[in-house]
C-alpha positions as a printed NumPy array, in Angstrom:
array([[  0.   ,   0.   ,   0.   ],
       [  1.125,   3.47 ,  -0.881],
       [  0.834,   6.312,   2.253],
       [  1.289,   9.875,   1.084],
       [  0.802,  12.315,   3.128],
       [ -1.058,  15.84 ,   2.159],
       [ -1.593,  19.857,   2.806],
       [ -5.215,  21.192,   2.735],
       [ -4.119,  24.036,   0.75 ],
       [ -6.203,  24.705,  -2.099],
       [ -9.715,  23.408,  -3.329],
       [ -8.25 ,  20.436,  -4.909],
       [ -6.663,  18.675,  -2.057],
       [ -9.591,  20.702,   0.432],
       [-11.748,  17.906,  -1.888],
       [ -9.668,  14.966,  -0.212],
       [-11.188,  15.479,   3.262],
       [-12.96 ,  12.686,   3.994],
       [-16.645,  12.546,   5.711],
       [-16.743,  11.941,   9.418],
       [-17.571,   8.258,  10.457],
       [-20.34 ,   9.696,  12.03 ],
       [-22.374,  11.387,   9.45 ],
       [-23.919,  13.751,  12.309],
       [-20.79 ,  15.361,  12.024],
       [-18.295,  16.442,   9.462],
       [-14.653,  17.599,   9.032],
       [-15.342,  20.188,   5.828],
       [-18.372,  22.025,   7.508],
       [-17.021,  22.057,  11.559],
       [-16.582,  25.509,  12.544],
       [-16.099,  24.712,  16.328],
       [-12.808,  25.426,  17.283],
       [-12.517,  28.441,  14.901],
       [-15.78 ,  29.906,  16.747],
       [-15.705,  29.811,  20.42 ],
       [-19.47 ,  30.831,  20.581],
       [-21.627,  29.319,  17.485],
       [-18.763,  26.666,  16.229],
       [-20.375,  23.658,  15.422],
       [-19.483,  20.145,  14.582],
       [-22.441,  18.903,  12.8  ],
       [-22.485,  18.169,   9.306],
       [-23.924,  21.372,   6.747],
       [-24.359,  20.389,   3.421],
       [-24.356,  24.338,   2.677],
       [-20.614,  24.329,   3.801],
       [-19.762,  21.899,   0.87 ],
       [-20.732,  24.269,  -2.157],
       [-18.546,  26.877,  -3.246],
       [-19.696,  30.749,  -2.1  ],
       [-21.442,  29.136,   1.101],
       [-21.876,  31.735,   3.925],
       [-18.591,  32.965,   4.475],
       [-17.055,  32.957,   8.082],
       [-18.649,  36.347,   9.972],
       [-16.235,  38.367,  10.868],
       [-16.207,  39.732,  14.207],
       [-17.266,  43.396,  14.635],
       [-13.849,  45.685,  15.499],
       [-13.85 ,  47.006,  19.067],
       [-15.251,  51.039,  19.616],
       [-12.278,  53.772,  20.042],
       [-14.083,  55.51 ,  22.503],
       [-11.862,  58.717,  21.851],
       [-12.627,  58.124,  18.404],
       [-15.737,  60.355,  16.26 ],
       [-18.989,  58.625,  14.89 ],
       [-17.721,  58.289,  11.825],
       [-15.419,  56.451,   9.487],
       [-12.163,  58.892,   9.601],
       [ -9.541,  57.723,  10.96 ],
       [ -8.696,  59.278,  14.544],
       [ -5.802,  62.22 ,  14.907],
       [ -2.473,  60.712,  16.201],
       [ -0.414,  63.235,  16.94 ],
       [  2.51 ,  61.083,  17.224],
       [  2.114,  58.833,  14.346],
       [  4.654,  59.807,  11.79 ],
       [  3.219,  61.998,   9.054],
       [  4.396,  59.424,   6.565],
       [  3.005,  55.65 ,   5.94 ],
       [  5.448,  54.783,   3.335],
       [  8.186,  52.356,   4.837],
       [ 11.604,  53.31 ,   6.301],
       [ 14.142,  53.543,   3.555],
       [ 17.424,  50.904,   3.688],
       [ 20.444,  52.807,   3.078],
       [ 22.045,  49.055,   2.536],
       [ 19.372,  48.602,  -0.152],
       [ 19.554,  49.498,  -3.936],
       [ 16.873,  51.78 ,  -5.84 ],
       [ 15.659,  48.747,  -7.235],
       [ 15.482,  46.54 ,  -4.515],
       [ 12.509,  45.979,  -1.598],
       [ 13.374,  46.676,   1.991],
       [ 15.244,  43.64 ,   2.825],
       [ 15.479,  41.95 ,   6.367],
       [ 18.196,  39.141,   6.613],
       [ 16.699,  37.851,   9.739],
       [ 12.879,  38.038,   8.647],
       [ 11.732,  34.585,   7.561],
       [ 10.823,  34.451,   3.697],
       [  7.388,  35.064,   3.012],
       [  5.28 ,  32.291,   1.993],
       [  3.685,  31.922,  -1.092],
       [ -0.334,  33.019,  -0.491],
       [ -3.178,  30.548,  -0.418],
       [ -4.545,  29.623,  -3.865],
       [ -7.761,  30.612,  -1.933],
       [-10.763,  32.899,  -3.271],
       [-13.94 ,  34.976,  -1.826],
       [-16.094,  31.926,  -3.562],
       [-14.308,  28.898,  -1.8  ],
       [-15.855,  26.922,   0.166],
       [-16.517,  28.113,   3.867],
       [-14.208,  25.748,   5.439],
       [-11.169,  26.121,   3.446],
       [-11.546,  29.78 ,   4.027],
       [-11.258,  29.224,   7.471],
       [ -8.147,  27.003,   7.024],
       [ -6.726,  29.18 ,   4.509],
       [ -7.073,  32.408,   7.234],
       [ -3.181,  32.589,   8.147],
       [ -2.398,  30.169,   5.514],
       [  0.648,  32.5  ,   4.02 ],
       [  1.916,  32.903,   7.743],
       [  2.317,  30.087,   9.475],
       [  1.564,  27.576,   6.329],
       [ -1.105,  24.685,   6.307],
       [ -3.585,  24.07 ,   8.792],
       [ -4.431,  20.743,   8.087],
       [ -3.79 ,  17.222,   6.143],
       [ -5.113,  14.175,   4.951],
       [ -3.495,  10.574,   4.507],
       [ -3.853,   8.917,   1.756],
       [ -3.694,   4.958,   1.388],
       [ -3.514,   4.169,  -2.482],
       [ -4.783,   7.631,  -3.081],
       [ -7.691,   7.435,  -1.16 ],
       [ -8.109,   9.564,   1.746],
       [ -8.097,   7.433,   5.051],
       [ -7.256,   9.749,   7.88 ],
       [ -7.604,  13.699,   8.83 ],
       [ -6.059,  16.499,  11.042],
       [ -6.266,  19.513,  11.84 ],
       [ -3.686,  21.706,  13.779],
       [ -2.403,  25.409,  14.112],
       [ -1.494,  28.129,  16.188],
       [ -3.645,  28.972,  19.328],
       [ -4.505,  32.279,  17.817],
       [ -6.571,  30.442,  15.233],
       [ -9.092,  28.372,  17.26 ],
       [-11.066,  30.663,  20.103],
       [-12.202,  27.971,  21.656],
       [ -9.085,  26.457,  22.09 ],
       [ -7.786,  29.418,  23.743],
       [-10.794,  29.214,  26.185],
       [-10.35 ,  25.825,  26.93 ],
       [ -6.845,  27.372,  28.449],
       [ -7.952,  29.745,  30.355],
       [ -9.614,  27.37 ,  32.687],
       [ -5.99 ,  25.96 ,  33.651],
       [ -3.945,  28.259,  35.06 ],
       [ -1.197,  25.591,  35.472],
       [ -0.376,  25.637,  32.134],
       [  2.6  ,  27.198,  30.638],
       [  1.563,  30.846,  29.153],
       [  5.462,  30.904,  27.55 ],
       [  6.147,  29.498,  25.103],
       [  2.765,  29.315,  23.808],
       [  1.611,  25.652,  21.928],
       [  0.505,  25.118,  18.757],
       [ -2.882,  22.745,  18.896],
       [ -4.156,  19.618,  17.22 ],
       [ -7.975,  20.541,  17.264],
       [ -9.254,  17.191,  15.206],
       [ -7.725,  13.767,  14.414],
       [ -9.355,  11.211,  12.676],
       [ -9.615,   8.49 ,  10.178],
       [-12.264,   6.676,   8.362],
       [-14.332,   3.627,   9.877],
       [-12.769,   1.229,   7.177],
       [ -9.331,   2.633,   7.981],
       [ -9.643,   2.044,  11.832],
       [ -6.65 ,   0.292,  14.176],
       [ -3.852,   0.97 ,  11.247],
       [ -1.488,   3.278,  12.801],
       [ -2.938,   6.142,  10.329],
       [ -3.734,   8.507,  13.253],
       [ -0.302,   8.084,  14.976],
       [  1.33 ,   8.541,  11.482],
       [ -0.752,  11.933,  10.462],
       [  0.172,  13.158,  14.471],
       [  3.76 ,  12.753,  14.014],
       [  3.823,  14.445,  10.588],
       [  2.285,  17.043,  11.969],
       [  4.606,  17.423,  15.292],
       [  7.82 ,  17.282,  12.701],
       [  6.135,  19.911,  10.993],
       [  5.507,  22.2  ,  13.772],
       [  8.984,  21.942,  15.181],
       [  9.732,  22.943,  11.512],
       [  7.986,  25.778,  11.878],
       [  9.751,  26.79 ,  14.997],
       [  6.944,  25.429,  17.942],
       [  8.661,  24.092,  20.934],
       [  4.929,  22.384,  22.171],
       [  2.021,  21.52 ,  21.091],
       [ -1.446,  20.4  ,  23.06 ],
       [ -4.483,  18.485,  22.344],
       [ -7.809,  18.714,  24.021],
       [ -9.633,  14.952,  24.064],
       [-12.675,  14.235,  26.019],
       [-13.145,  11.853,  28.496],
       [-15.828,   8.952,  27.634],
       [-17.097,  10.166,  24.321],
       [-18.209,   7.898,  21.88 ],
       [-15.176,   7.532,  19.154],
       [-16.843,   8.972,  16.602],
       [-18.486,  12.157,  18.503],
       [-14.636,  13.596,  19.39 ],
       [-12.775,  15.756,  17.623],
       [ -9.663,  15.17 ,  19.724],
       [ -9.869,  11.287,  19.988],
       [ -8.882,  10.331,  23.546],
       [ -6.498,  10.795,  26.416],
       [ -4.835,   7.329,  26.149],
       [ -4.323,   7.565,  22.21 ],
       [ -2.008,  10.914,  23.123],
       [  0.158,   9.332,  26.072],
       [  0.801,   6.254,  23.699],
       [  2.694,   9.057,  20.963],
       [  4.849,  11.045,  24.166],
       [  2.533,  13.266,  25.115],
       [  1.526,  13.99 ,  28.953],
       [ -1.117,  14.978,  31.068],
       [ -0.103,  18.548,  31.701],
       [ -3.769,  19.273,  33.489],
       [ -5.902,  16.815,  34.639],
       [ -9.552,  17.143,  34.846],
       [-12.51 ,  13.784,  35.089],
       [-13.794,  14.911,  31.321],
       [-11.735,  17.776,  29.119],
       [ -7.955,  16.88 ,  30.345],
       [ -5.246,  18.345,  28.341],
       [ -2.5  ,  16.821,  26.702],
       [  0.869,  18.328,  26.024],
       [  3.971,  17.16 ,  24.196],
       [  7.52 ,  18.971,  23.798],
       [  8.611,  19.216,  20.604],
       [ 12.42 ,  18.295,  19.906]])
């Protein structure tokens, strides 16, 4: 059997994403860890059309020194200028260049008309890279996860806050979903797509990274699979709690 491994980066490979193994639910329309409030796991056949209701965006805080209207507020200490600093190092011709900036990466082949979920994994996409994979077994898509930096998943974030033990330096990147397909079950695909993903993160310069499981759900109703399937690939128990424990792993 051929195992490749691949990015959820455009609409192509977006298409790979297999269904849940509960059809109640559904990887390509769950919105729960990207909205702390309305996020929801269950499956929306709206979500799988292109143009579907885009992600709402959430409404930018008041300046209350700021007018009624749209005009930008006075700063009288902002520079009068908005063009960038110039680089005496730099020829005419050349961009500002920073030698200890990492390279930008290329932007998401991503438009207004995907579909809703690969917006929302595409949101940071030319920052910090992909946000999720899919295995592949013969080219057919067996297994699924989803992963990213904390400031992408709200709820993730809140889950936190209700540990105070937990390390607030360096911050963790999170695996939000793991999962494969009922036909590829008790294969090793889940480990494999969880270290891919941990080699990748320390790639990308993450020194941890936590899951959130829940205690005595039904396999097919969690997102985060459960504790003992984390301790069995290094991770720990770095808070304990009788249903929404999390687990931690350091990243070499």
């Amino acid at each position: 059997m051929a195992i490749r491994i691949v990015d959820v980066t455009d609409d192509p490979t977006f298409g790979l994403i297999p269904p849940c193994a509960d059809a109640g639910f559904d990887h390509r329309s769950c919105d729960y860890w990207e909205d702390a409030d309305r996020g929801s796991k269950a499956a929306r056949a709206s979500w799988l059309t292109a143009g579907g209701r885009a992600p709402a965006a959430k409404p930018k805080p008041r300046n209350p020194f700021g007018g009624d209207d749209d005009e930008p507020v006075f700063n009288p200490f902002a520079t009068a200028s908005a063009a960038p600093a110039s680089n005496p190092f730099a020829n005419d011709e050349d961009a500002p260049f920073n030698p200890f900036a990492p390279q930008p990466k290329a932007a998401p082949a991503v438009g207004d008309g995907a579909r809703p979920k690969l917006r929302l994994l595409s949101r940071g996409a030319a920052v910090f890279g992909s946000y999720a994979k899919v295995l592949l077994v013969d080219e057919e898509a067996a297994g699924y996860i989803q992963f990213g930096p904390l400031s992408a998943y709200p709820r993730a974030l809140r889950t936190r806050d209700l540990y105070p033990e937990l390390p607030s330096s360096p911050l963790p990147a999170v695996i939000t979903c793991i999962a494969t397909t009922a036909a590829a079950r008790e294969r090793g695909y889940a480990a494999q797509l969880v270290e891919a993903v941990c080699d990748d993160l320390a790639s990308r310069g993450f020194s941890a990274v936590e899951a959130y499981p829940e205690v005595g759900a039904k396999p097919n109703a969690t997102s985060a699979a459960q504790p003992g399937f984390w301790t069995n690939l290094g991770f720990d128990v770095a808070a304990a709690d009788d249903r929404f424990p999390v687990l931690r792993r350091e990243l070499v």
